[in-house]
C-alpha positions in Angstrom: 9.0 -3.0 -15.2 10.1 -5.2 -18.0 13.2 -6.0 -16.3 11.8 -6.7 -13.1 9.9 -9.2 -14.5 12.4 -11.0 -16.5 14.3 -13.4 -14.5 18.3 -13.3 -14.9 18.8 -9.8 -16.7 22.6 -8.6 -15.1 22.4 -5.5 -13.5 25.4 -4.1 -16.3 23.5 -3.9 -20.1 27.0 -4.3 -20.9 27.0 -8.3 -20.2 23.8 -9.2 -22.0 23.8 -12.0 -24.2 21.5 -12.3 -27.3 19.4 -14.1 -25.2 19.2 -11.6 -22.4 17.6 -9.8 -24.7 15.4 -11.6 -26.8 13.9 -12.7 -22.7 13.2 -9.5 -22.3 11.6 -8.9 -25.7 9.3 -11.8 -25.2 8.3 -9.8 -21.7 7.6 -6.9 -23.4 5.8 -8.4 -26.7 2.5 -6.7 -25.9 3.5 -3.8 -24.8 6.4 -2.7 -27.2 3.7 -2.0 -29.9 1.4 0.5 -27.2 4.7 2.7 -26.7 4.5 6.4 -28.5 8.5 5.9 -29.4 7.9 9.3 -32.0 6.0 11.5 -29.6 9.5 10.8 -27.1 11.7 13.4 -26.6 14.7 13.5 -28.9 17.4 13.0 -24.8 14.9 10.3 -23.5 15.3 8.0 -27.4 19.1 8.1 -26.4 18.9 7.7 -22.7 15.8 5.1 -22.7 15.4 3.4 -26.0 18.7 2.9 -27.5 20.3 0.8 -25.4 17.3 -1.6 -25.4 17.0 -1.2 -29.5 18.2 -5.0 -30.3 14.5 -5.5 -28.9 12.3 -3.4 -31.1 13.5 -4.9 -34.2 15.8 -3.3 -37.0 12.6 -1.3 -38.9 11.2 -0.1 -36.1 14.8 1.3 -34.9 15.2 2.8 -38.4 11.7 4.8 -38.0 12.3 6.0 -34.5 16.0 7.1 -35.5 14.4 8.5 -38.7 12.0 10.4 -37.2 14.2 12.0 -34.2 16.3 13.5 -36.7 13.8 14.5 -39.4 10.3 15.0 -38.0 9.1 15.3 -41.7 10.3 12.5 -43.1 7.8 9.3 -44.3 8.3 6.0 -42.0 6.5 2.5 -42.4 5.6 2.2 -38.7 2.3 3.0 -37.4 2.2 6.6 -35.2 0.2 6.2 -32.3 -1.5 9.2 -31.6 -0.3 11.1 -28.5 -2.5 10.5 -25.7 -4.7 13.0 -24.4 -7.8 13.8 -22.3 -11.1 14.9 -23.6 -11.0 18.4 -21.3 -14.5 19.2 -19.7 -15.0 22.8 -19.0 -18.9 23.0 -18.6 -19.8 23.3 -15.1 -22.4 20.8 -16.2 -22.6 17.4 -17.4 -23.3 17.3 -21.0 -20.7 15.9 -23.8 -18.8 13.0 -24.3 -19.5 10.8 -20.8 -22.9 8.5 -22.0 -23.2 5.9 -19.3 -24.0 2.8 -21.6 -23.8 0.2 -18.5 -27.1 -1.2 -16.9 -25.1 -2.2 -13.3 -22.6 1.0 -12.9 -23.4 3.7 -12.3 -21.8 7.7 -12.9 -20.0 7.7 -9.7 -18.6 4.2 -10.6 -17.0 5.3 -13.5 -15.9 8.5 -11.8 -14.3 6.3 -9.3 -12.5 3.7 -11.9 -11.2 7.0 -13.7 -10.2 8.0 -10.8 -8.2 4.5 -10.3 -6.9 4.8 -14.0 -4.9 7.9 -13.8 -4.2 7.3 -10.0 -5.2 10.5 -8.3 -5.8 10.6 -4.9 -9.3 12.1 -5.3 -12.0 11.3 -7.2 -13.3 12.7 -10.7 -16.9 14.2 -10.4 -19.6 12.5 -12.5 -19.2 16.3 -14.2 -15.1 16.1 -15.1 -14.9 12.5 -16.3 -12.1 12.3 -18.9 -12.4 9.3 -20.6 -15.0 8.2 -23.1 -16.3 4.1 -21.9 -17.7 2.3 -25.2 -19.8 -0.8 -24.2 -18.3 -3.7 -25.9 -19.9 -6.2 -24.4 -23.4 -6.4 -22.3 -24.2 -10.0 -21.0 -27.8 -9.9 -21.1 -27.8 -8.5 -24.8 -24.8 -10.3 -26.5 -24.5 -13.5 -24.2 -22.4 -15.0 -21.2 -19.3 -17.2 -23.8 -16.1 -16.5 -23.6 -16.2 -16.8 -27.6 -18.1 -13.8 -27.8 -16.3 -12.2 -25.4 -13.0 -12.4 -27.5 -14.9 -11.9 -30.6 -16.2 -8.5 -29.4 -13.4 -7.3 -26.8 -9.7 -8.8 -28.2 -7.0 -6.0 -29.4 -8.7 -3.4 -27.6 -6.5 -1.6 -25.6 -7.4 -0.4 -22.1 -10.6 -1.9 -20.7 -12.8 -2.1 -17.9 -14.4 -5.5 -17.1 -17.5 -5.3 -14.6 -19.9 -7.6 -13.3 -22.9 -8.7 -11.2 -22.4 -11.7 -8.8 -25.9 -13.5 -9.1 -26.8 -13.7 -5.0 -25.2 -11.1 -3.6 -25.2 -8.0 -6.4 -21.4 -7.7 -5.4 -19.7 -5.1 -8.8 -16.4 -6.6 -9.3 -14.0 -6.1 -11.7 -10.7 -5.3 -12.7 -8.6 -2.6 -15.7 -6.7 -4.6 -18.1 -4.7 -1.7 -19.4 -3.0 -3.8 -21.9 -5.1 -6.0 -24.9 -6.7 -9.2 -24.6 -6.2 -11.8 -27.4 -7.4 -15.9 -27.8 -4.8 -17.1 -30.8 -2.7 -19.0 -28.1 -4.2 -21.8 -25.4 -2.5 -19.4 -22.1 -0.7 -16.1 -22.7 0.6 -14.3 -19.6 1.3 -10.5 -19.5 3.3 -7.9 -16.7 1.9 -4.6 -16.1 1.7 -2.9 -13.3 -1.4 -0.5 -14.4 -3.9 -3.4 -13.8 -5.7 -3.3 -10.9 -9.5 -5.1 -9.7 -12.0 -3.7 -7.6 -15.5 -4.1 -5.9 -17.8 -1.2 -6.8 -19.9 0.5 -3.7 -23.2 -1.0 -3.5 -26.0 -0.4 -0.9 -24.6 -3.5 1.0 -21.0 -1.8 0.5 -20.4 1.8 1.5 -17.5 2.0 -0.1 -15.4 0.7 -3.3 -12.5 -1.5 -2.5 -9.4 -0.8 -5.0 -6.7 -3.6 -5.2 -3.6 -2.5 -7.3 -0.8 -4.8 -8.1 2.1 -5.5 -5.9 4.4 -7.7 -8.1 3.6 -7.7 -11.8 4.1 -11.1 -13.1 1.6 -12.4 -15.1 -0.6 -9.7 -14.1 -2.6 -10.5 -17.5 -3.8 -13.6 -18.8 -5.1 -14.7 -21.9 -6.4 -18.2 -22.9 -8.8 -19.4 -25.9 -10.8 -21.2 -23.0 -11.4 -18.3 -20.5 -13.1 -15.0 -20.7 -11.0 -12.2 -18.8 -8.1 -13.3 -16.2 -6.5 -11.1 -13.9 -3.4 -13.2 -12.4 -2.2 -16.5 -12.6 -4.5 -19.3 -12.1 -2.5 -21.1 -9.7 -3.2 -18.4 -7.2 -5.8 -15.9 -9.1 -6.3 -12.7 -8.2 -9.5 -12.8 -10.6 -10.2 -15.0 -13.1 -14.3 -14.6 -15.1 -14.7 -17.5 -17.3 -18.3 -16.0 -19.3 -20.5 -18.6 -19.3 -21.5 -20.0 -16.3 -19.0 -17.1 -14.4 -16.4 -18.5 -12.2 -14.7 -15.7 -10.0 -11.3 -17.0 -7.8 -9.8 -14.0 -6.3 -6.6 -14.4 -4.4 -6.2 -14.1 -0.6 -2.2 -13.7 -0.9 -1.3 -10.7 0.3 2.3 -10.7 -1.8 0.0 -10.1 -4.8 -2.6 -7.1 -3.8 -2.7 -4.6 -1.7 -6.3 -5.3 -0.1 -8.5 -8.2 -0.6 -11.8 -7.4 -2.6 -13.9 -9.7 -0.9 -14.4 -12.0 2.0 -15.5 -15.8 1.9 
């Protein structure tokens, strides 16, 4: 994905220049520090990461390197801890799901679980494996894009929903990546994002819209609440405060269009 997205990379790692690399580094920047390098088999750290190790930095190399040939041994790196799901067994809905969200419902998150992991069904409200923390609630913490990066930067993986005053339209979009406000326009390439309208009673059904190409997927500015796409042809863009929503009719960019003007 990295290399996709990084114009000019030769085909042959072999005739990469220092600046090859550091391009694709500077692709990668968010998402090098999200990747469980010590939870990695010991056949995909030679076939996968080694070659591209000029990019992680020499520590980082050392701790990977370190740890595939002494699993005991003490490293300075953070360990991410491998992911998991929380398993459900109970035929009924108890646990860990609380719905915290006064416009989705169950079956909403069911469905963006659903999206998330990319099966082809849908979760029941009773085998939901994730666990959705309300960081942020409009009506209780305010509509500024100051509090939403106060209150939602450097948290990986969320889910941003809202009500379009009018209409009662749920969209939204999965940034699966972080957001962050310490520079004036940041873009980020993933192909994990994806936005969405939510069924409502004036729309049977939820509309998904995954990502085609995955340049500048992700966008993050000190002046703008949550941006999914560029803004010179936006898939989404929700600037909290008085909410702006531009959603992109090119096809070259989504797979369905969420909504109709």
């Amino acid at each position: 994905m990295g290399k996709e997205q990084t114009p000019d990379l030769p085909s042959d790692l072999k005739q990469w220049t220092e600046k090859n690399f550091l391009d694709l580094k500077t692709t990668l920047d968010q998402c090098i520090p999200l990747i469980r390098y010590f939870q990695m088999p010991g056949k995909d750290i030679v076939a996968k990461v080694k070659p591209y190790r000029q990019i992680l930095g020499l520590s980082l190399w050392d701790d990977i390197s370190t740890k595939a040939l002494d699993p005991d041994a003490s490293i300075s790196s953070t360990i991410l801890p491998a992911r998991k799901k929380i398993p459900v067994q109970l035929p009924v809905r108890e646990v860990h799901f609380i719905n915290s969200s006064s416009i989705s419902n169950d079956e909403h998150f069911a469905e963006i679980s659903s999206w998330i992991d990319r099966r082809p069904s849908k979760y029941d409200i009773t085998e939901i494996p994730y666990k959705f923390n309300l960081l942020l609630r409009g009506t209780r913490d305010g509509f500024t894009f100051e509090t939403f990066h106060r209150l939602c930067d450097n948290i990986p993986s969320t889910v941003v929903v809202i009500k379009v005053n009018g209409t009662n339209e749920l969209l939204g979009g999965y940034n699966p990546l972080i957001w962050m406000s310490n520079d004036s326009h940041k873009w980020f390439s993933t192909t994990d994002s994806f936005i969405f309208s939510l069924k409502t009673q004036n729309l049977p059904n939820s509309i998904l819209s995954r990502i085609i190409h995955a340049y500048r997927v992700i966008g993050c500015s000190i002046n703008y609440g949550p941006v999914f796409g560029d803004y010179s042809g936006s898939q989404m863009i929700i600037t909290i405060g008085i909410i702006v929503i531009m959603l992109n009719t090119m096809k070259n960019h989504l797979d369905l269009i969420i909504r109709i003007f």
